[in-house]
N, C-alpha and C positions, 0 to 999 in steps of 0.2 A: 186743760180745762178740768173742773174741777166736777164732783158729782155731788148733787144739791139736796141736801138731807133733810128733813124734820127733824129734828134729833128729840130727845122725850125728857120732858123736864126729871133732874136727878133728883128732885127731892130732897130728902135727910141726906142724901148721898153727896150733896153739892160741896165739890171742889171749892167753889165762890166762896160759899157760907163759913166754909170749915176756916179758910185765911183768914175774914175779916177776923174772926176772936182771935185770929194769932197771925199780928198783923207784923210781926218781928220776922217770919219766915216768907221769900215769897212765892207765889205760886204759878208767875212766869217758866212756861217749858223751852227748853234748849230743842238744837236739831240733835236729834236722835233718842229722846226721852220719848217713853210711850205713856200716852194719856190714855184715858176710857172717855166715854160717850154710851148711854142709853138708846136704843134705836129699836124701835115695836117689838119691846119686851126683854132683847138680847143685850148682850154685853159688847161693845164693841172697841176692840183696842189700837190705835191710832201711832205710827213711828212719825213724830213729829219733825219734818222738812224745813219748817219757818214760823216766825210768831209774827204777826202786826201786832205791834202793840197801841197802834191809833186806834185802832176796834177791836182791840185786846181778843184773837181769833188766833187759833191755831191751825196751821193746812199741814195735810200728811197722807199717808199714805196708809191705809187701813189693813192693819198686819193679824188681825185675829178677829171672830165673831164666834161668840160664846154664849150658849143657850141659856135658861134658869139652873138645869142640872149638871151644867159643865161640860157638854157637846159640842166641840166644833165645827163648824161650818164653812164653806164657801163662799156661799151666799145665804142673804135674808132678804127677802121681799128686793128691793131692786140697790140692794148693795151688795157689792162681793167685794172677795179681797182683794187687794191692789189698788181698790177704785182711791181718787185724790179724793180729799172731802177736807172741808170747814169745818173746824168746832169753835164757835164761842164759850167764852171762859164760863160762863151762866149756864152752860150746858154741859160740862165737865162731869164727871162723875165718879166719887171713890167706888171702887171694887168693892163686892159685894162675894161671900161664899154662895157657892154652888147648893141649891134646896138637897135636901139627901129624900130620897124615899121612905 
């Protein structure tokens, strides 16, 4: 079973947005390709298990969460690592650097 996320719209960041102009590459992930996802506020980095592509969703296994300054974690609010989790492709997110002080 899997752990049921909110995930936080990526914005300028979106995975989605950045294919459509370049629609020659595509942005289907393989198993073993790590994806990001936004999740209240952190970075969180996804080892891709399986894609549907009928609801175009990735399931995986949540192999890093990464704060605004580059911190990693455990856990955030009620994810931790290892948890199974859903990303839809609309929720994807490019990587973002770490804020500096």
């Amino acid at each position: 079973m899997h752990q049921h996320i909110e995930w936080d719209a990526p914005g300028s960041a979106s995975v989605a947005e950045h294919f459509k102009k370049d629609p020659d590459h595509s942005s289907q992930p393989d198993p073993g390709d790590i994806i990001s996802a936004r999740y209240q506020g952190a970075m969180v980095r996804i080892k891709v298990q399986a894609y549907r592509e009928d609801d175009a969703v990735s399931i995986g296994e949540v192999a890093a969460i990464i704060d605004t300054k580059g911190g990693r974690h455990q856990s955030h609010h009620k994810l931790e690592v290892g948890h199974i989790v859903r990303v839809p492709d609309d929720k994807r997110a490019m990587e973002t650097p770490p804020k500096e002080d």
